[in-house]
C-alpha positions in Angstrom: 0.9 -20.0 13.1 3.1 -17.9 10.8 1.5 -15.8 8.3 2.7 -12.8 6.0 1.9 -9.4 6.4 0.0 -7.4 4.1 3.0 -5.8 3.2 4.5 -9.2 2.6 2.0 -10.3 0.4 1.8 -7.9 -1.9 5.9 -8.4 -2.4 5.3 -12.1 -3.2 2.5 -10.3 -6.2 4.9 -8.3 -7.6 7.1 -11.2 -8.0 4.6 -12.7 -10.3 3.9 -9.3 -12.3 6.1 -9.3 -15.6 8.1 -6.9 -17.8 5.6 -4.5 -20.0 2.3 -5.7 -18.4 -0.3 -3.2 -18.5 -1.7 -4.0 -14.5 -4.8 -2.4 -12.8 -4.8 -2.6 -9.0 -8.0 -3.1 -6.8 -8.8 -0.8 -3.7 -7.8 -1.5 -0.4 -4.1 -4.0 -0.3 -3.9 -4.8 -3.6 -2.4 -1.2 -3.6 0.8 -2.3 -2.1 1.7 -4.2 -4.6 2.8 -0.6 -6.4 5.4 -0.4 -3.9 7.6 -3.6 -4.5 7.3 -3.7 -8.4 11.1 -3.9 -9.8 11.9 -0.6 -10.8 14.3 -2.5 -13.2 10.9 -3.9 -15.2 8.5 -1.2 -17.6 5.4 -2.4 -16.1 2.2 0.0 -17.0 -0.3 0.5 -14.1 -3.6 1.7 -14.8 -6.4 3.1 -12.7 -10.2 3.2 -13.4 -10.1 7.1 -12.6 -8.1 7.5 -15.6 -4.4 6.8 -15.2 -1.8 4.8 -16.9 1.5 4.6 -15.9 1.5 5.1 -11.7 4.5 5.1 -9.7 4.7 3.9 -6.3 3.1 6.1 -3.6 4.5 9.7 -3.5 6.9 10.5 0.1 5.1 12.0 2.9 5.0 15.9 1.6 5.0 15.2 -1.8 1.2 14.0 -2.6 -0.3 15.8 -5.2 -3.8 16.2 -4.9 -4.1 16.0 -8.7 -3.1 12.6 -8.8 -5.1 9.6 -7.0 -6.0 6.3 -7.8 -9.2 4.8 -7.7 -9.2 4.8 -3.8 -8.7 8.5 -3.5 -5.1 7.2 -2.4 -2.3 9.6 -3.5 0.0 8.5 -6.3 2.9 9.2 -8.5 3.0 9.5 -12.7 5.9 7.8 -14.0 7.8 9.4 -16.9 5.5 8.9 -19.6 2.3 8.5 -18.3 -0.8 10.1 -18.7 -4.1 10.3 -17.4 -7.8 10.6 -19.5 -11.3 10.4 -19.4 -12.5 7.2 -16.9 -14.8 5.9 -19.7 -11.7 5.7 -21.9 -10.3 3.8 -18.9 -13.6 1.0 -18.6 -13.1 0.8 -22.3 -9.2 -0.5 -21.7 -10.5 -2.7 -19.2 -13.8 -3.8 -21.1 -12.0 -4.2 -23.8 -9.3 -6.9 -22.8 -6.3 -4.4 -22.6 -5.3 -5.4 -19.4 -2.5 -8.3 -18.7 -3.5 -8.7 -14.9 -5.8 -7.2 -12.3 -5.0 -7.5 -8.6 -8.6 -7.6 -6.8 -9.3 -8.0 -2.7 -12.3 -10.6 -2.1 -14.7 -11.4 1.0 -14.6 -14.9 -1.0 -13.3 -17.1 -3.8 -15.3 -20.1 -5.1 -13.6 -23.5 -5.8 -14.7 -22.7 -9.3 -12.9 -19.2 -9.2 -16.2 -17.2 -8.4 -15.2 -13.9 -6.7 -17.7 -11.9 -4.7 -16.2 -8.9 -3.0 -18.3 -6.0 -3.0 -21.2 -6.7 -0.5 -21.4 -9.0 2.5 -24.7 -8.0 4.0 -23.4 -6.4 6.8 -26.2 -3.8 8.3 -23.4 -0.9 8.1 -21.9 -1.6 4.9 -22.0 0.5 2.1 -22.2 -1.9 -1.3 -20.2 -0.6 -4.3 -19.1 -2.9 -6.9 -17.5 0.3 -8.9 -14.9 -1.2 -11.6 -14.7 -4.3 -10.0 -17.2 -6.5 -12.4 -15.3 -4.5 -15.3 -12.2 -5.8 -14.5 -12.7 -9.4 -13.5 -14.2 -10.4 -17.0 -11.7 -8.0 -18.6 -8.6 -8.5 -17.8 -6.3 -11.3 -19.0 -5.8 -12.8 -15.3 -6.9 -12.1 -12.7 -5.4 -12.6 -9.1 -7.1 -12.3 -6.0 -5.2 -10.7 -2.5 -6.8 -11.3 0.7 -6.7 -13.2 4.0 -7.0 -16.6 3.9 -9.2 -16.6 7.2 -11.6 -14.0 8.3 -11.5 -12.8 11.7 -13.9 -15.5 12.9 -11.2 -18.0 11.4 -14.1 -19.0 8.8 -12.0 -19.9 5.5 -12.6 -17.2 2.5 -12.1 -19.8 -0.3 -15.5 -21.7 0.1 -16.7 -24.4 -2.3 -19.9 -21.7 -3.3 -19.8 -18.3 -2.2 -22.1 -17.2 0.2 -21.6 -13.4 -0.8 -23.3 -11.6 -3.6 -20.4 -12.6 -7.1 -18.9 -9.9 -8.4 -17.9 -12.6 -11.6 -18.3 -16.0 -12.3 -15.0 -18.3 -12.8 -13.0 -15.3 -13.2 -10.3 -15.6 -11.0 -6.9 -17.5 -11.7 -4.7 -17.1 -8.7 -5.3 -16.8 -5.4 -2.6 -15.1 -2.8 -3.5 -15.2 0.7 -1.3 -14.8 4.1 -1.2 -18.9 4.0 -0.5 -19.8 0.5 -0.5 -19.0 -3.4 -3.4 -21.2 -5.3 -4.0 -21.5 -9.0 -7.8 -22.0 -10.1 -7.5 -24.7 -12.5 -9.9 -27.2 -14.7 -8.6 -29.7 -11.9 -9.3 -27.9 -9.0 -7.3 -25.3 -6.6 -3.7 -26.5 -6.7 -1.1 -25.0 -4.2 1.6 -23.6 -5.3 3.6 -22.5 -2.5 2.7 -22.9 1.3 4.5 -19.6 3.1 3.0 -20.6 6.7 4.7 -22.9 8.8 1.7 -25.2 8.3 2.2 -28.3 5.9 0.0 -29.1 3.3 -2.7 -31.5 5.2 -3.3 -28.3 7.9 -3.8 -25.8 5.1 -6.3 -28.0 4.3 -8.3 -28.7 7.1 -8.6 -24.7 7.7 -9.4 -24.3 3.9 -12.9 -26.5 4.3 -12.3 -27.5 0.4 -10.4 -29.9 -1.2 -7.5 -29.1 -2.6 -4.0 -30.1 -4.5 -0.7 -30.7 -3.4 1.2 -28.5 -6.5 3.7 -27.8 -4.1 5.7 -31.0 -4.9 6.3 -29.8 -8.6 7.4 -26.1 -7.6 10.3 -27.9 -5.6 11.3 -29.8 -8.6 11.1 -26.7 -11.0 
């Protein structure tokens, strides 16, 4: 079964990220999205740290130790940016100043419920850090993960099974099988990028969901 890369995935965000949004990026993948943002479009990204206006990740040689995101991951400072006190930063994302957060999840809800900051796991080490802040904060939110977990379980479940990070929060969903909206309706697909059709994506989904693919072809 075809499926996109991390890498891949995080191209097909970008795509979806418009001219001067002000963007915050989740640990872990969501970070590649950074690198596939069209230099051609003033898009803002911010970090819970204290950073607004991050470039793409600096060229082995070139990190400065000064300047990481929220991950500890190395990072440039566009022309213009700046960087502050973080509880100036949890006020820009308590505050609604954010177009669009990119989050990773252990699961997503049929009724756009995120949890993905604890699983239970006897080695884990729970942090849900600016996580919360951001999914009832931000003006969208879209959610970047795997659409199976290594078991092949699905991680879009009708309830989650995790601890929820927010409730309804989460508008889009971009996985290595498809791109979902979370509407009033239900989860609608938007694009399939496996080589799966609809009735399979499905089945390994375990909820119901709507054919929206359709209508993109028409658009």
């Amino acid at each position: 079964m075809k499926r996109l890369t991390r890498d891949e995935m995080a191209k097909r965000v970008a795509q979806d990220i418009p001219e001067g949004a002000y963007v915050n990026l989740g640990i872990g993948v969501p970070t590649l999205v950074a690198n596939h943002l069209d230099a051609n479009k003033e898009i803002f990204l911010h970090s819970e740290n204290g950073l607004l206006g991050m470039g793409p990740a600096p060229a082995k040689g070139e990190e400065d130790d000064e300047l990481i995101n929220a991950g500890k991951q190395h990072v440039t400072l566009l022309t213009g940016g700046a960087f502050f006190h973080h509880s100036d930063s949890f006020a820009m994302m308590r505050g609604g100043h954010l177009d669009y957060c990119v989050l990773g999840a252990f699961q997503v809800s049929s009724k756009g419920d995120l949890a993905n900051w604890h699983t239970g796991a006897p080695d884990a080490i729970p942090a849900v850090g600016g996580a919360m802040d951001l999914a009832i904060g931000a003006k969208q939110v879209f959610v970047m993960m795997e659409h199976l977990t290594k078991q092949g379980e699905s991680k879009i479940v009708a309830e989650c099974s995790y601890p929820v990070t927010g409730v309804g929060c989460v508008d889009r969903i971009y996985t290595d099988l498809a791109m979902i909206d979370v509407t009033k309706d239900g989860l609608v697909v938007r694009e399939i990028f496996s080589d799966i059709d609809f009735a399979e994506l499905e089945k390994l989904t375990g909820v119901a969901l709507i054919d929206g693919t359709q209508q993109a072809r028409a658009a």
